[in-house]
C-alpha positions in Angstrom: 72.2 19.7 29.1 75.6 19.7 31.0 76.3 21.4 34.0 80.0 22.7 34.8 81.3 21.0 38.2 82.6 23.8 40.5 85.8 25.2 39.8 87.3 24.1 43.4 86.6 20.6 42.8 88.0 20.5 39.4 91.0 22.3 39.9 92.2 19.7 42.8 91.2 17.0 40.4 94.0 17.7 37.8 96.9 18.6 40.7 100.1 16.8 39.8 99.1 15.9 36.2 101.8 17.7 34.7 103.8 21.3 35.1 100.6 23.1 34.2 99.7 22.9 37.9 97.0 22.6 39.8 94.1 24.7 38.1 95.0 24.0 34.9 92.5 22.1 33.2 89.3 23.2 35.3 87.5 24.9 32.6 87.7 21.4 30.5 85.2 19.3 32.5 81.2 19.0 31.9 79.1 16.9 33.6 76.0 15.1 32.4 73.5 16.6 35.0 71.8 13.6 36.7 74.7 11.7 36.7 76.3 10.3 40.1 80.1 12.0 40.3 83.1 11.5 42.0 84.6 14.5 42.9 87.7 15.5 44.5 87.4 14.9 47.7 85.4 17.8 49.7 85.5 19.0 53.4 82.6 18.6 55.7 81.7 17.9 59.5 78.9 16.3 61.4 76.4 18.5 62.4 74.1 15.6 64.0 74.2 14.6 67.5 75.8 11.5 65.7 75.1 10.0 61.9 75.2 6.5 60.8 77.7 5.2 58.2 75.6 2.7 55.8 77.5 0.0 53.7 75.5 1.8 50.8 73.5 4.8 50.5 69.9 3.6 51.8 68.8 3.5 55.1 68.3 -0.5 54.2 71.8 -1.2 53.8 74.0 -2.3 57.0 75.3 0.0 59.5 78.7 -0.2 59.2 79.7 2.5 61.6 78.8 5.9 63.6 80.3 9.5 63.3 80.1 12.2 66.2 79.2 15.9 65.9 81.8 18.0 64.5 83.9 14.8 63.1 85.9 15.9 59.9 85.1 14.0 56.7 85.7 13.6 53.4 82.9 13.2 50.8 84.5 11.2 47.9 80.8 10.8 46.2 77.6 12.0 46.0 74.4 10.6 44.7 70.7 12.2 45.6 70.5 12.4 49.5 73.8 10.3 49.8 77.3 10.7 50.4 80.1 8.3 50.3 82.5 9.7 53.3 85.9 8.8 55.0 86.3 10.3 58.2 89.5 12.3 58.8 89.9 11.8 62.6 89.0 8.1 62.4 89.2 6.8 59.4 85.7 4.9 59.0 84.5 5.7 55.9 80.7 4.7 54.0 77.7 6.0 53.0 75.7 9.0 54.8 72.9 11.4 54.4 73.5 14.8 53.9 70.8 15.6 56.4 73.2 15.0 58.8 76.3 16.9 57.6 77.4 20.5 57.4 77.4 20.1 53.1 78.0 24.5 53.1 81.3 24.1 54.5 82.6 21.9 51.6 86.0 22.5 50.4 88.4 20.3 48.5 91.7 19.0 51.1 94.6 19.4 49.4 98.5 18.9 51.6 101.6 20.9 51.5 104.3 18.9 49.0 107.2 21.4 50.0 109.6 22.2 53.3 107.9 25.1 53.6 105.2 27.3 51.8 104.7 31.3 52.0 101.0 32.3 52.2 100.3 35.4 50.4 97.8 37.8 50.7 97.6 38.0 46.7 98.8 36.2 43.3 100.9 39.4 42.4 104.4 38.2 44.2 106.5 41.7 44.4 103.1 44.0 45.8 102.0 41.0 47.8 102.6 40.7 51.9 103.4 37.0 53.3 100.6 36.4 55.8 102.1 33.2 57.2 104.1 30.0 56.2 102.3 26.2 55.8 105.0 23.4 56.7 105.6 20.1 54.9 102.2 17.5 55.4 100.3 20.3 56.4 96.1 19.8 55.3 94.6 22.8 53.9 91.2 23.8 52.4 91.2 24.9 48.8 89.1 27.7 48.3 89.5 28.9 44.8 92.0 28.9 41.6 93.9 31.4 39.7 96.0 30.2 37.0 99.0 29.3 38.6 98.1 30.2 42.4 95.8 28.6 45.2 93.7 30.4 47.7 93.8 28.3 51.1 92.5 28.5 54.6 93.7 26.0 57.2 91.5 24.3 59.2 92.0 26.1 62.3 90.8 29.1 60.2 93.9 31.0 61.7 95.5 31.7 57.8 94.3 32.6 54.6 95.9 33.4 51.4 97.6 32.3 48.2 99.9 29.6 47.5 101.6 28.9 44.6 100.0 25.6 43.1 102.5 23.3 42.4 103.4 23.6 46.3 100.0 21.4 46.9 98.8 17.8 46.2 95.0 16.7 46.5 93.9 14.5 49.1 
């Protein structure tokens, strides 16, 4: 049986391979289900007092570090009760259990490739209205994929909207 991996992680998974843009292969992609994956990167936070970073996932292995409520991460893999992380304020990066992470506010990081980019409140560009503008560098969430077009939040939560695709690269 094969399970399809969700459209927002796949769609920031094929980002820069070619001028078909960032969503463009999505639908391609089965999974084995059982089998560990590695993902685009996903957006979580701490929600622990504090979580322990493990050289591997198993309370067994060596602690290699420690992570403070609310800190922003990165889960690169998954596997059971485990998740391969790299923190986005610090840096440290290992293994920790989902217990202690916010795992429903997971969204793939993707960062703005051009000067500037309009974020519109729809994919159709003439009857859409631009909400706001993302500047070069800037980190975004990806929340979805339509063809050509991105839907975004940034991680203030302050804008939402579309983007055009190619105007994004995966972290």
């Amino acid at each position: 049986m094969f399970r399809i991996a969700f459209m927002f992680c796949l769609c920031v998974g094929v980002l820069g391979s070619g001028s078909a843009g960032f969503c463009a292969e999505a639908a391609r992609a089965a999974i084995p289900a059982g089998v560990p994956t590695k993902t685009a990167a996903k957006a979580t936070t701490v929600k622990a007092d504090y979580a322990q970073l493990y050289s591997c996932g198993a309370r067994t292995c060596d602690q290699v570090g420690r992570l403070e409520r609310g800190e922003r991460l990165n889960i690169l893999e998954s596997i059971g009760e485990w998740r391969r992380v790299r923190s986005y304020d610090s840096g440290a990066s290992g293994w920790a259990n989902a217990k202690d992470l916010n795992e429903q506010q997971q969204y793939p990081l993707a960062e703005v490739l051009d000067e500037y980019v309009e974020v519109r409140s729809c994919t159709k560009v003439k009857r859409c209205t631009v909400k706001g503008r993302l500047l070069f560098g800037e980190v975004v969430f990806v929340l979805k994929c339509s063809k050509s077009w991105t839907q975004i939040k940034t991680k203030d939560e302050s804008l939402e909207g579309w983007v055009k695709s190619q105007t994004l690269r995966r972290l």
